[in-house]
C-alpha positions as CSV (number, residue, x, y, z in Angstrom):
1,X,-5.6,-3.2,17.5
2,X,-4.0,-0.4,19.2
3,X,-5.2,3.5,17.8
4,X,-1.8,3.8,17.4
5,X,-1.6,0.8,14.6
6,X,-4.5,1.9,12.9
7,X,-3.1,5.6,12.7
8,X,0.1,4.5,11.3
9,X,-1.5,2.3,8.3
10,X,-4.1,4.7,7.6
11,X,-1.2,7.6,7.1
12,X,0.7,4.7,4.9
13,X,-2.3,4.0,3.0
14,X,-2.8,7.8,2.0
15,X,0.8,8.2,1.3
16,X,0.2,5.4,-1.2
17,X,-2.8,7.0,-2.3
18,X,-1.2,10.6,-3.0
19,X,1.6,8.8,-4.9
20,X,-0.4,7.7,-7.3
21,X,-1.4,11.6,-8.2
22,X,2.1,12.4,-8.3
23,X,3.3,9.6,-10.7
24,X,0.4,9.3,-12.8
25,X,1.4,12.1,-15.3
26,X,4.6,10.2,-15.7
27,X,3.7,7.1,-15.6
28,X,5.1,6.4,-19.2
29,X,8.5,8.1,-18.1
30,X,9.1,6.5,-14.4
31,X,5.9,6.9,-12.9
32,X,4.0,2.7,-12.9
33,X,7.5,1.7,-12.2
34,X,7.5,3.9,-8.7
35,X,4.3,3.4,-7.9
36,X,4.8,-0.4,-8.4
37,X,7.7,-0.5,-6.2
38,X,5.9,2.0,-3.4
39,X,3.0,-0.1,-3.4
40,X,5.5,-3.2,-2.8
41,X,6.9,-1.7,0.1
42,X,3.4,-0.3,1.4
43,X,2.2,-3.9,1.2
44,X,5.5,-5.4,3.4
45,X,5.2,-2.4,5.8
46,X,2.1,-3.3,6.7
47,X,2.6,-6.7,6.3
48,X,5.1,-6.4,9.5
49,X,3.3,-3.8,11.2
50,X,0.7,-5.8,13.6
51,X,3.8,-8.8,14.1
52,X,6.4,-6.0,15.3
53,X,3.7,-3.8,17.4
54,X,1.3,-5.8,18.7
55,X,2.9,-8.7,20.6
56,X,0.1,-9.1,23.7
57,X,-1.7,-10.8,21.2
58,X,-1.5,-14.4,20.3
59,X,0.8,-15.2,17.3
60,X,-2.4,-16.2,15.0
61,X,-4.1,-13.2,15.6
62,X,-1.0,-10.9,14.7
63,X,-1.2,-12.8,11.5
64,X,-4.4,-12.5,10.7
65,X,-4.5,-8.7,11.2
66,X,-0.8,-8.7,9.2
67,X,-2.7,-10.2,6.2
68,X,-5.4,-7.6,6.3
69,X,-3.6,-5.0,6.4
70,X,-1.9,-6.2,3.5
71,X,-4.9,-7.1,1.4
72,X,-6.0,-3.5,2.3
73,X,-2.4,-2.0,0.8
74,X,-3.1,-4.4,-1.9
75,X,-7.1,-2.5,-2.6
76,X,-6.0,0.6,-1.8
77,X,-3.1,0.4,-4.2
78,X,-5.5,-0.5,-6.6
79,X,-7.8,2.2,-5.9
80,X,-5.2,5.2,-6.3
81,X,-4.2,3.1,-9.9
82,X,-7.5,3.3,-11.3
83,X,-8.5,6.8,-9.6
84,X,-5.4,8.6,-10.7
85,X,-5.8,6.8,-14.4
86,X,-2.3,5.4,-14.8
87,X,-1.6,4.4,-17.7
88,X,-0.6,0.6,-18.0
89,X,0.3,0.1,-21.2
90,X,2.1,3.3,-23.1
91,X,3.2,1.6,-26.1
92,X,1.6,-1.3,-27.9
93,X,4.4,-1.8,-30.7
């Protein structure tokens, strides 16, 4: 893994992260739709990441390192949901 990969995911992972501050207050209004749909395309950046920038490596270890970094878009998505307290469910009837 290049410093250069790891620089670009971590940066994607804390944009991510700060999202979740932003869209928590509305997340009744528009906010857990947006963060959803960020943390989808987080999760496919990274995703394709290792396959477009790291091609000295052998094709099974690009995908190996693509499906980590996606797991970790998928905990760190998490993370900022349950940190920034998002509300899941605004209205029960």
């Amino acid at each position: 893994m290049t410093p250069r990969l790891g620089a670009i995911a971590a940066s994607i992972c804390a944009a991510v992260f700060a999202f979740a501050f932003a869209a928590a207050p509305k997340s009744c209004e528009w906010g857990l739709t947006a963060y959803f749909w960020v943390g989808v395309a987080s999760m496919i950046m990274l995703f394709a990441l290792p396959l477009m920038l790291v091609k000295q490596a052998a094709l099974g270890r690009r995908l190996l390192l693509s499906l980590a970094f996606a797991a970790g878009s998928i905990s760190v998505w998490f993370a900022g949901l349950f940190a920034a307290n998002i509300q899941i469910m605004c209205r029960l009837f």
